[in-house]
N, C-alpha and C positions, 0 to 999 in steps of 0.2 A: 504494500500500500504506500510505499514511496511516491511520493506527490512530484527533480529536475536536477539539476547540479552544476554546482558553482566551479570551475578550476579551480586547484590552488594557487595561482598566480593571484586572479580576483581574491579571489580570501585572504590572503597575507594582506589585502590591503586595508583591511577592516577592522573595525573593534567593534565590541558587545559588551553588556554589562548581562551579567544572567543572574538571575535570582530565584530562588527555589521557595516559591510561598504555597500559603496552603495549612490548618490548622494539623494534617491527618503525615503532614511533612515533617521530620524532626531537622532542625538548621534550620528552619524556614528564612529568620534573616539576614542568612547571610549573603555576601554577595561580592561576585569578583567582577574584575571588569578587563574581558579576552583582547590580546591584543596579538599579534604576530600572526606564527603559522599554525595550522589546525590540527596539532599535534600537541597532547596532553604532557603539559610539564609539571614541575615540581608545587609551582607557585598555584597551582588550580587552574591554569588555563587550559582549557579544553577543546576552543575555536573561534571563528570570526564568521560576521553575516556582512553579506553584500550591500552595504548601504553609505558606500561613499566614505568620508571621513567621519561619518557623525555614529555618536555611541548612541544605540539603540538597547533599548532592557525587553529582557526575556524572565516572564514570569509562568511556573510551573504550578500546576492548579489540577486539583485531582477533579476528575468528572462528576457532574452533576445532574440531575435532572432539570434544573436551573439555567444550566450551561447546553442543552444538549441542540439551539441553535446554534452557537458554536462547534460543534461537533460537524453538525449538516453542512455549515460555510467552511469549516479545512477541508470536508473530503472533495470537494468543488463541485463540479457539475457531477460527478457518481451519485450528489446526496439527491439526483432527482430520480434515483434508479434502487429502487427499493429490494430487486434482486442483484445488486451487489454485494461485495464481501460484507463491509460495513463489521471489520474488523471480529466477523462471527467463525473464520475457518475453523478452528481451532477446539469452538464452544459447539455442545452437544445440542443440535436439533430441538425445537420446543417440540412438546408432547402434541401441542394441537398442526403441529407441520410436518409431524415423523413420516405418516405416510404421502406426503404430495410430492410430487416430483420438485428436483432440486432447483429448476429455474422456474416452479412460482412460488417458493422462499421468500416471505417480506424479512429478509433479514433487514430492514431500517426498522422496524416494527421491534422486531427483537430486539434490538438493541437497544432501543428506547425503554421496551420495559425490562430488559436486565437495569441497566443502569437508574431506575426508578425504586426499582425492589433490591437495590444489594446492599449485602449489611455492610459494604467498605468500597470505594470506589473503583469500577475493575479498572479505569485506563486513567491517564492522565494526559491534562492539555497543555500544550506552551503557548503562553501567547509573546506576540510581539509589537510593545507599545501598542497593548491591550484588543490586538488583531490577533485571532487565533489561527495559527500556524503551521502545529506539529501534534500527535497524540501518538499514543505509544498504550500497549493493554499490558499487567501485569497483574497477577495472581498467584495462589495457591496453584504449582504444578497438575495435583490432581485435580482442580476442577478443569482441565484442559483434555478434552477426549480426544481429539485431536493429536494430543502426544502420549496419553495415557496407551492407545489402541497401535502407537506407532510403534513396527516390532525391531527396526532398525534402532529408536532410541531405546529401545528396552532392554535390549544388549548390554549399553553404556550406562544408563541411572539405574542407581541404588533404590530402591522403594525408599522414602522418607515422606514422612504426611507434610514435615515445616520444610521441605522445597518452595520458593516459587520458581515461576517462569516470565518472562518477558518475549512475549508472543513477535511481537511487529512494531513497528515503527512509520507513521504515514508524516511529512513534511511537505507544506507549501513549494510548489517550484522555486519560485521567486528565492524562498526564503533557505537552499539548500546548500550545504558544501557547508556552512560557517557555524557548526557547534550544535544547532537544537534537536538533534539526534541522541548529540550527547551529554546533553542536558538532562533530555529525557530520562535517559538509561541510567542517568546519576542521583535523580529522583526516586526513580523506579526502584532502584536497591534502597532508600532511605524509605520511601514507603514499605518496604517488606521487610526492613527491620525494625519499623516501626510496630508491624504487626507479631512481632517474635519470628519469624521466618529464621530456619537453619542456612538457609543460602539461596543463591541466586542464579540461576541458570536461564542461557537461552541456545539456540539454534542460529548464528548467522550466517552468511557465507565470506569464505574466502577467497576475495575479486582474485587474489593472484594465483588461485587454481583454476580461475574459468579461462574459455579458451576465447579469445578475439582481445582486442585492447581496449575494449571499454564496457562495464557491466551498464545494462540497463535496468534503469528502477524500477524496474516490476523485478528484475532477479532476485534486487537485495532487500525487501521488504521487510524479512527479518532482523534486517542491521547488519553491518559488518563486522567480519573480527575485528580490525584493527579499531573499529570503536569499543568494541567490549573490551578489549587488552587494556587499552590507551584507561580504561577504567577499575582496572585490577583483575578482572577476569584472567581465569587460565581455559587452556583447554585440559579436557580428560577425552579427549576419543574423536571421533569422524564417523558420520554414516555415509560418507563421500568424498571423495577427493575435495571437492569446495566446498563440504560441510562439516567444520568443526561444532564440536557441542562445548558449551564451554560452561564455567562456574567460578561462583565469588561467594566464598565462605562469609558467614555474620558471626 
């Protein structure tokens, strides 16, 4: 669900201030302000967004039912497509859609009323100078059929109930290459260790095992390694040549 992407030429030229808010966030206010290259250093800087010289703030805000016009306006024109993913691949079919074939799915429906009925926020949004952006979904492992059913990762996770997962990642064109990916994913682990969560794993690819010289973002929806690394992630194993599985201990 990756929304375009920036070079890193353009990116180096940019700064960002990001800030991690949100009551359900622990750090909420803290806040750095990204300058250089889009490679995660010592001081907390994790990236830059294409906006010229000027510091733009990125605020992380766990989803809402309040919020869930914003949800419709990042996914862009898909939010008028109610059998789109609508960040549901993952999550188990509702009961009243088990039997209808998969392309008349209201997954926008579903998502609205998961995110209406859950006891904890399943995704989180970035906004930018309070334009919404980027969302990212992150949960309890097992509520994920999706990976639970998947026998490839079955091989490599351990059963643990306090796993979560970090499903996907969707970001604005406009607003790509410069950090709110990895914003997201830096939230994501503070939201699940907020919730006592034993750790953090997800699924991304790794662009430098696919074959041609540029990934498209429909490839790397799950995020990239190098963004999970660049966040303390390791890898434990591959169900694929460009598919490391990777994990970050709490």
């Amino acid at each position: 669900m990756v929304l375009g992407q920036y070079g890193p030429a353009q990116a180096r030229r940019r700064a960002v201030e990001v800030r991690a808010l949100g009551t359900s966030i622990p750090g909420a206010a803290a806040s750095v302000l990204l300058t250089g290259d889009t490679r995660t250093r010592p001081d907390g800087v994790v990236g830059a967004l294409p906006y010229g010289g000027l510091v733009a703030t990125i605020d992380i805000r766990p989803v809402s039912h309040q919020r869930w016009d914003d949800v419709v306006t990042l996914f862009g024109r898909r939010g008028n497509d109610p059998g789109w993913c609508w960040c549901r691949r993952f999550v188990a079919v509702p009961t009243e859609q088990a039997g209808a074939p998969r392309e008349t799915h209201d997954n926008r429906a579903a998502l609205r009323d998961e995110i209406a009925a859950a006891d904890f926020p399943p995704g989180l949004i970035a906004y930018l100078d309070g334009r919404p952006v980027g969302w990212t979904r992150v949960g309890p492992r097992d509520s994920f059929h999706g990976v639970r059913g998947n026998r490839a990762l079955a091989r490599l996770l351990d059963p643990d109930p306090g796993a979560w997962w970090v499903t996907c990642f969707a970001v604005d064109s406009k607003s790509r290459g410069g950090g709110v990916g990895a914003a997201l994913l830096r939230s994501a682990v503070d939201q699940a260790r907020a919730h006592d969560a034993t750790s953090v794993e997800g699924h991304p690819v790794d662009v430098t095992a696919l074959k041609g010289d540029r990934a498209s973002a429909a490839s790397i929806f799950t995020g990239t390694m190098s963004m999970f690394v660049s966040t303390g992630f390791t890898e434990i194993g591959r169900t694929f040549a460009s598919r490391p599985v990777m994990r970050l201990a709490l």
